[in-house]
N, C-alpha and C positions, 0 to 999 in steps of 0.2 A: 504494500500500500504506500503512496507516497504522501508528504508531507502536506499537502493539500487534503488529501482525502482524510489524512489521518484530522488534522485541525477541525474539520469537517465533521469529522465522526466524535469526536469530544464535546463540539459545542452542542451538536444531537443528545449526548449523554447527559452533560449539564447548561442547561440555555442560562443559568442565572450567575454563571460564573465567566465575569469578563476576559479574564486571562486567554483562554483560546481562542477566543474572536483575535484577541492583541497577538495573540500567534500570528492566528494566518493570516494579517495585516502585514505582520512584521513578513514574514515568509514570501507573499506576495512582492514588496516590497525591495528586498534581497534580491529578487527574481528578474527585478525590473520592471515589472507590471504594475506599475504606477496608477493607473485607471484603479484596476480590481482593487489595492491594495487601500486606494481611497473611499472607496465605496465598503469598505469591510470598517477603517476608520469612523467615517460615517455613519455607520450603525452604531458602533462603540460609543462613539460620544450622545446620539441618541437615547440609547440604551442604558448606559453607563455614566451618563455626565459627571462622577465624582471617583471615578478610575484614574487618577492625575498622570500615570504614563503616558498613554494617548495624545497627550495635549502637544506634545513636543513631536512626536511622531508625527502625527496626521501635518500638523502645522510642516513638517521638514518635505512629506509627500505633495502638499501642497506648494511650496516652494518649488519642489524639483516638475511640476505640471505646469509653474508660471504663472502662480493661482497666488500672488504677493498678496494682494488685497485680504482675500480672504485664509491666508497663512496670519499675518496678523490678528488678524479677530480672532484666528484660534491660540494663539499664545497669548492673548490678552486673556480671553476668557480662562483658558489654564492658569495663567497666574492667579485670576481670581479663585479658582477651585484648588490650587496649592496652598495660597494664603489662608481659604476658610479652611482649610483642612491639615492645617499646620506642618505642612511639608515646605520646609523652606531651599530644600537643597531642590526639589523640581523648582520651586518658584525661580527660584536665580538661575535654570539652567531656561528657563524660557523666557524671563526677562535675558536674559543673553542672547538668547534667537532673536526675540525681539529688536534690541538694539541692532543686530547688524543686518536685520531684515530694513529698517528704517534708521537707518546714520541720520544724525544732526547734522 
């Protein structure tokens, strides 16, 4: 089976555990499949809005599509879901996208 299928077959097994979505995003991702990889993101943050890994990922997949605009608004909104959620080391690592997605 490969790593698709398998990511695929876990999140069938537990739909309320984000983690495997965040696989096969990541997987996706690795892969080069940038489309797929955001649209499985997209779920995630749907889904999961307070999963704070996501934030930084999806945001970098959106970067790498050309999708600046809206890479932003997802590391803004992560920072905000870092902050309420007292993870300060993602907050700074997407305040850091952030900044060099948008230079002064």
């Amino acid at each position: 089976m490969d790593r698709i299928a398998s990511f695929r077959s876990f999140i069938a097994k537990s739909p309320s555990d984000p983690f495997p979505r965040y696989g096969l995003a990541m997987e996706y991702k690795g892969r080069g499949e940038l489309t797929e990889a955001w649209t499985v993101f997209e779920e995630l943050l749907a889904k999961f809005p307070d999963y704070v890994p996501t934030y930084l990922m999806a945001g970098g997949t959106l970067v790498a599509l050309d999708r600046r605009d809206e890479a932003a608004d997802i590391y803004r909104k992560g920072i905000e879901v870092a902050q309420r959620r007292g993870d300060q080391h993602a907050r700074g690592e997407l305040a850091s996208a952030l900044a060099e997605l948008t230079p002064t």
